[in-house]
C-alpha positions as a Markdown table, in Angstrom:
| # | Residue | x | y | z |
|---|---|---|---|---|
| 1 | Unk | -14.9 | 41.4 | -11.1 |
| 2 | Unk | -16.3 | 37.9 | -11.5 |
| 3 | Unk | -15.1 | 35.2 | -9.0 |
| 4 | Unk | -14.2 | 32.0 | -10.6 |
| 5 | Unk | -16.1 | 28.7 | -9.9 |
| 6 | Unk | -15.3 | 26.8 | -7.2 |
| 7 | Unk | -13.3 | 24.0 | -8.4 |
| 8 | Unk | -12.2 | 20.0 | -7.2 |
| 9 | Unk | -8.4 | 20.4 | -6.8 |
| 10 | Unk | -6.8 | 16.9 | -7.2 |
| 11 | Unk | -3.0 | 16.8 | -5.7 |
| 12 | Unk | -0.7 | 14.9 | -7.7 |
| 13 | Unk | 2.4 | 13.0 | -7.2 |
| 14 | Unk | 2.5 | 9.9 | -10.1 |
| 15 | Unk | 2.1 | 7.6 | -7.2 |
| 16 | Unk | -0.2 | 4.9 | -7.0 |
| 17 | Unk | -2.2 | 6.9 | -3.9 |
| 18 | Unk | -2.3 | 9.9 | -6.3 |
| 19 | Unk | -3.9 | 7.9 | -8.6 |
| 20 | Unk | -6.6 | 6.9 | -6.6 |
| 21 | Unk | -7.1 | 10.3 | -5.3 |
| 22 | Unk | -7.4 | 11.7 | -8.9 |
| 23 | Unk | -9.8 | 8.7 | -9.7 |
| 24 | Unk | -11.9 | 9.9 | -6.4 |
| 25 | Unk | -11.8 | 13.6 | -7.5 |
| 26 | Unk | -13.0 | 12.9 | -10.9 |
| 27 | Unk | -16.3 | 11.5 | -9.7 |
| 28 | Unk | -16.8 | 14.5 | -7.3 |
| 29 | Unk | -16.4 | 16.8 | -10.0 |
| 30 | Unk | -18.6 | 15.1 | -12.5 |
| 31 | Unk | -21.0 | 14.8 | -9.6 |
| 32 | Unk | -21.1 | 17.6 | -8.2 |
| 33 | Unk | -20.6 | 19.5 | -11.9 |
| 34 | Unk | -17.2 | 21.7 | -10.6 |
| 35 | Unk | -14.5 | 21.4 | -12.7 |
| 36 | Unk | -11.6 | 19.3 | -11.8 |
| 37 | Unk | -8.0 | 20.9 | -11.4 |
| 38 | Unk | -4.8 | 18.8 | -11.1 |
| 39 | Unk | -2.0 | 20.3 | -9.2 |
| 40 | Unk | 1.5 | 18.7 | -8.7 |
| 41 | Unk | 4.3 | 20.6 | -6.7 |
| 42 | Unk | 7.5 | 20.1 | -8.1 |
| 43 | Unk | 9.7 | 19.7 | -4.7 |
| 44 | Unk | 12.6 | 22.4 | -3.9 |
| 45 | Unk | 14.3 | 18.5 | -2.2 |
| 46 | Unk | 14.6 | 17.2 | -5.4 |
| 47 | Unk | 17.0 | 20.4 | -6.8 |
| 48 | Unk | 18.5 | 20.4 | -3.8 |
| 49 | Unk | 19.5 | 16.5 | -3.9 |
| 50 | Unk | 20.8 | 16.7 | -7.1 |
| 51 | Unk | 23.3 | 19.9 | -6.5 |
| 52 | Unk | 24.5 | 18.0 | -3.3 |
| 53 | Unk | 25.1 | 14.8 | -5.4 |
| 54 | Unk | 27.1 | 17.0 | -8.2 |
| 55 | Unk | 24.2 | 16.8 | -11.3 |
| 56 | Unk | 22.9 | 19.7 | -11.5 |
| 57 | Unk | 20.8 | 19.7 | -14.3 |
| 58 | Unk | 22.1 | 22.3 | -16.9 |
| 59 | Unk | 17.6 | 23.3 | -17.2 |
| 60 | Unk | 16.0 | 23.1 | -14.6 |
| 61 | Unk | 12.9 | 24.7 | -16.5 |
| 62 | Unk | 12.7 | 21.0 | -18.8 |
| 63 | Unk | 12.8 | 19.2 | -15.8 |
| 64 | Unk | 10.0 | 21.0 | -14.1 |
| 65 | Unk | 8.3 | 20.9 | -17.0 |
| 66 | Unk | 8.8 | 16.9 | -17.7 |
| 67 | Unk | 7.9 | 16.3 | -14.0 |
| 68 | Unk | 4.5 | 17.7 | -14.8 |
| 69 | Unk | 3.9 | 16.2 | -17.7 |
| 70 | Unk | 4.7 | 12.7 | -16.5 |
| 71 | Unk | 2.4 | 13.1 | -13.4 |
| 72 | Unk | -0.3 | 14.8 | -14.8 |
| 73 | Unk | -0.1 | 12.2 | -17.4 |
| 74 | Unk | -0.5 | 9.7 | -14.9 |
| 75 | Unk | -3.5 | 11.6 | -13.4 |
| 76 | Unk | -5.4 | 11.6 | -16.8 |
| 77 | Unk | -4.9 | 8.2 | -17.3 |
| 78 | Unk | -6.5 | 6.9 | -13.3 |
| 79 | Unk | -9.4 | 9.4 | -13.9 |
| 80 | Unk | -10.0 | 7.7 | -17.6 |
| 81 | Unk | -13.5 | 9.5 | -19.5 |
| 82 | Unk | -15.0 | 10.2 | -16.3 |
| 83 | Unk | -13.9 | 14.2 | -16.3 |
| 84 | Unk | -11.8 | 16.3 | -18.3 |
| 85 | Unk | -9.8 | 18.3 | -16.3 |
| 86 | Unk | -9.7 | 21.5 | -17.3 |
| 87 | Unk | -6.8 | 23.3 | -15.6 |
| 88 | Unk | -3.3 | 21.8 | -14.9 |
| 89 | Unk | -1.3 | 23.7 | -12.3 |
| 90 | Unk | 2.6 | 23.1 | -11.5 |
| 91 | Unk | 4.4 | 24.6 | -8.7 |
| 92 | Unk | 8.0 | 24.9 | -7.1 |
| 93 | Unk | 8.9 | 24.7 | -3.8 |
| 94 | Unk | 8.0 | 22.3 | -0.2 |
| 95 | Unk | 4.8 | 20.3 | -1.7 |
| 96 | Unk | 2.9 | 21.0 | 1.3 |
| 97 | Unk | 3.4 | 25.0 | 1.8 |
| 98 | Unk | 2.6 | 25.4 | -1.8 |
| 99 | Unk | -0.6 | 23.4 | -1.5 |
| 100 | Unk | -1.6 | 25.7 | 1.3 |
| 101 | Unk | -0.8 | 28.7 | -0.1 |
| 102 | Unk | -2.1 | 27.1 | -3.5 |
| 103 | Unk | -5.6 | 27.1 | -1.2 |
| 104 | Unk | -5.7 | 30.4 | 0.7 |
| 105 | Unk | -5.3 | 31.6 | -2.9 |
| 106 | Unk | -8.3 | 29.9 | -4.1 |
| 107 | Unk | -11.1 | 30.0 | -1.6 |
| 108 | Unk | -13.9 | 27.9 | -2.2 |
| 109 | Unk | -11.7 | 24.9 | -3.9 |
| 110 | Unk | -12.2 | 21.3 | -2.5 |
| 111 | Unk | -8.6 | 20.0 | -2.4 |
| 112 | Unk | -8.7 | 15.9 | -3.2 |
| 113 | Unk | -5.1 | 14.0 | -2.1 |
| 114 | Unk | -3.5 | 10.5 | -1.1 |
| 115 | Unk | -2.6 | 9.1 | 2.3 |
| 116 | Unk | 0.8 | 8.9 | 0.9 |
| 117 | Unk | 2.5 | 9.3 | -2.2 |
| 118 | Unk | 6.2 | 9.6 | -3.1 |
| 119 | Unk | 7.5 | 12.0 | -0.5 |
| 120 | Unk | 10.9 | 11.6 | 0.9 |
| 121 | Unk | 9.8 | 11.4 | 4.4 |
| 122 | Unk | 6.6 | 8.8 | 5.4 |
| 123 | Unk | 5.1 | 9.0 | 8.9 |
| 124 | Unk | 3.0 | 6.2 | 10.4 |
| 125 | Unk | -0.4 | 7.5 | 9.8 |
| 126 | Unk | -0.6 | 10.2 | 7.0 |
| 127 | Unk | 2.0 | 10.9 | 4.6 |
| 128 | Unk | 3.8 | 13.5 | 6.0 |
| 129 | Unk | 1.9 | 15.8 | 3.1 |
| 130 | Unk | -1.1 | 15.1 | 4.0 |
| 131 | Unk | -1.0 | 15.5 | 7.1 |
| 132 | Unk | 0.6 | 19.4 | 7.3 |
| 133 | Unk | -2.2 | 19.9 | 4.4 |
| 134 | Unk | -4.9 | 19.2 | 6.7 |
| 135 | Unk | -3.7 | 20.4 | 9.6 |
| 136 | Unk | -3.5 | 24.1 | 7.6 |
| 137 | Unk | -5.9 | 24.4 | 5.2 |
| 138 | Unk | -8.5 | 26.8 | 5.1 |
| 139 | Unk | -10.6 | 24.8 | 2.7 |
| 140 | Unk | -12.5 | 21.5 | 2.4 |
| 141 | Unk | -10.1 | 18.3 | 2.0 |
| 142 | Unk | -10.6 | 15.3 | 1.2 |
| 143 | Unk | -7.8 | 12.3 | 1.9 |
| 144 | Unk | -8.5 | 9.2 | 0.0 |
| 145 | Unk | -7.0 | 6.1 | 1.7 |
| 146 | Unk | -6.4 | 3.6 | -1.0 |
């Protein structure tokens, strides 16, 4: 069975860090000629705030879906003509678990994120992401501080 190629892996939120990490990623890929991979997690906290508040949204499935859209848009438009990414992946659940599961899955993948992005909880240093990502991944990471 053929491995696939190792790949840059870009981490995506629709914040202005995730931006610039996208941007970074998209020159490591065309540099290093891997292709590029966005990933966004669509956070379990952001279900779970709305059924606490009383709006549960009646599809859950279009709002997932729209949340990806609307970030990897953002993505595409920060990494301009430099790459075409050619794999768009959209999860469920705690952003960081998924990104280091997303990882053990994929050995081999160079994971690209921001210092911060639009997580509920910020620490001083490293978005609070971040930091759990690099603490626990098996893989090469790369945090761009923009």
């Amino acid at each position: 069975m053929a491995k696939d190629p190792a790949c840059i892996v870009v981490a995506c939120d629709g914040s202005k860090h995730s931006a610039e990490a996208a941007r970074m990623a998209a020159l490591l890929a065309k540099a290093t000629g891997q292709p590029l991979k966005l990933l966004t997690v669509f956070s379990s906290a952001r279900i779970e705030k709305k059924v606490i508040s009383g709006k549960m949204p009646e599809n859950i499935d279009a709002e997932v879906q729209s949340y990806g859209c609307e970030v990897f848009a953002a993505a595409k438009e920060a990494i301009g003509d430099v790459v075409e990414p050619a794999v768009e992946v959209l999860l469920r659940g705690d952003p960081a678990k998924e990104i280091i599961d997303y990882l053990e899955s994929n050995p081999g993948d160079h994971l690209v994120l921001g210092r911060r992005g639009h997580s509920l909880l910020r620490s001083l240093t490293l978005g609070s992401i971040s930091e759990k990502v690099v603490r626990h991944a098996t893989g090469p990471v790369t945090v761009v501080n923009g």
